[in-house]
C-alpha positions as CSV (number, residue, x, y, z in Angstrom):
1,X,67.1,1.2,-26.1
2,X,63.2,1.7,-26.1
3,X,61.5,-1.3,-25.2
4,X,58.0,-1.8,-28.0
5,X,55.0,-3.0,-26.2
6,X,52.9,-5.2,-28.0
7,X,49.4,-3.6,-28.6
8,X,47.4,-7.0,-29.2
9,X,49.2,-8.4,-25.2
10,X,48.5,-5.2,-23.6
11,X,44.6,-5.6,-24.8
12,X,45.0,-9.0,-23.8
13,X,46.1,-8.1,-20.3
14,X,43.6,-5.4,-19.6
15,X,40.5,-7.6,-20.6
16,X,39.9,-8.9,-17.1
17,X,40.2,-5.8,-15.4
18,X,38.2,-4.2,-17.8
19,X,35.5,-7.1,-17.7
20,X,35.7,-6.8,-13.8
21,X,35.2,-2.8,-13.5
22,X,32.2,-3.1,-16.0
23,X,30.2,-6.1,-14.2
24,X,31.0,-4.4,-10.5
25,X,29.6,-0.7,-12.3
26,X,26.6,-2.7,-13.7
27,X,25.6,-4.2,-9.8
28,X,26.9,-0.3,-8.4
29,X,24.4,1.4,-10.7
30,X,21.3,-1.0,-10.4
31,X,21.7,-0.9,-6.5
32,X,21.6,2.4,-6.4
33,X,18.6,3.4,-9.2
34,X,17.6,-0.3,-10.1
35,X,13.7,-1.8,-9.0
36,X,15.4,-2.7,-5.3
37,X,17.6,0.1,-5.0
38,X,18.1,2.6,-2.7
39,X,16.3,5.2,-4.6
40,X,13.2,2.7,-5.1
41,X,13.5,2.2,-1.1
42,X,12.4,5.3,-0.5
43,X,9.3,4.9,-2.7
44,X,8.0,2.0,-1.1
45,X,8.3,3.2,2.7
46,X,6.0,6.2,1.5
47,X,3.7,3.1,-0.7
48,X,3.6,1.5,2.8
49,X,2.8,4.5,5.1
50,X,0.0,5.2,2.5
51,X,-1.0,1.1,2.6
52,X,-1.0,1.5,6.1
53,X,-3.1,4.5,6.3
54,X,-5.7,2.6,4.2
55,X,-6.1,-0.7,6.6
56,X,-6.2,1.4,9.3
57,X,-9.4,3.0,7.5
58,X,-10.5,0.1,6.3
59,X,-9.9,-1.9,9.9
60,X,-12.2,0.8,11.3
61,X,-15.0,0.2,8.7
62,X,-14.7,-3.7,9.8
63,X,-15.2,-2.9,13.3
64,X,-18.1,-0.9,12.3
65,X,-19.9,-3.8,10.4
66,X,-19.1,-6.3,12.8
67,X,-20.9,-4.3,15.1
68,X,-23.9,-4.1,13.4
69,X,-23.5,-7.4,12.3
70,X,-23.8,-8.7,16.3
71,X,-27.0,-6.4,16.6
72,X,-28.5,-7.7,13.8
73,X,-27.6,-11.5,15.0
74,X,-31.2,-13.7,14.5
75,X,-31.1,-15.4,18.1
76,X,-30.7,-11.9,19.9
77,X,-31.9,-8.8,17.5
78,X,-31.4,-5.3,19.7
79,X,-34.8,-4.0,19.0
80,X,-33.7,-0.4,18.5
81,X,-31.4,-1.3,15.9
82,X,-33.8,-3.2,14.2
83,X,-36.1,-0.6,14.6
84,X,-33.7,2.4,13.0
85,X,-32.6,0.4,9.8
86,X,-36.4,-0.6,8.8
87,X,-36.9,3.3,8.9
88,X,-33.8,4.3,7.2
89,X,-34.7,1.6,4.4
90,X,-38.0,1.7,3.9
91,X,-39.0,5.4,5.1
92,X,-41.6,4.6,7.0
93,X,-42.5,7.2,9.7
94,X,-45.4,6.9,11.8
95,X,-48.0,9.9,12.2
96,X,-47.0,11.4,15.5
97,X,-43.0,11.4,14.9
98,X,-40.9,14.4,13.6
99,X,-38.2,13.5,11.3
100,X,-34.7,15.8,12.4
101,X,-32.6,15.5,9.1
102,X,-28.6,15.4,10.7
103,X,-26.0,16.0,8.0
104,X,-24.2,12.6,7.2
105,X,-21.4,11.9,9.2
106,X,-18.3,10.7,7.0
């Protein structure tokens, strides 16, 4: 004798299961491709070589200006300094003094 399986308690039974595969594909595929994933991951370690590049360049500049900041400093002013960023500025030459144009160093 064949046995008849009831359609509506084998949908019943395979519910959970179902239920279970879908939420466990769901966190599979947004770990892989979602904003945190491992695709993603491999974006941002190139966004942060690039960020680092740039406060490296920027770190640079800083020491720059914080050098010329302690030259310029009111209570001890280094003369030549002064002297070179009036000029610059203004453009003033005196009459006896040849002006060498470098190229600009970037």
């Amino acid at each position: 004798m064949i046995d008849r399986v009831n359609p509506l308690a084998l949908a019943r039974a395979a519910i959970l299961p179902a239920a279970c595969v879908t939420v466990m594909g769901y966190f599979a595929f947004h770990a892989i491709s979602g904003n945190a994933g491992l695709i993603a991951w491999q974006g941002y370690k190139t966004e942060r070589a690039a960020v680092d590049a740039d406060a490296a360049k920027v770190g640079a500049v800083k020491a720059t200006l914080q050098r010329q900041v302690a030259l310029l400093d009111p209570h001890h002013v280094d003369k030549d300094y002064a002297d070179e960023r009036v000029r610059r500025d203004l453009g003033v030459v005196g009459p006896n003094e040849v002006i060498i144009p470098l190229p600009d160093a970037k």
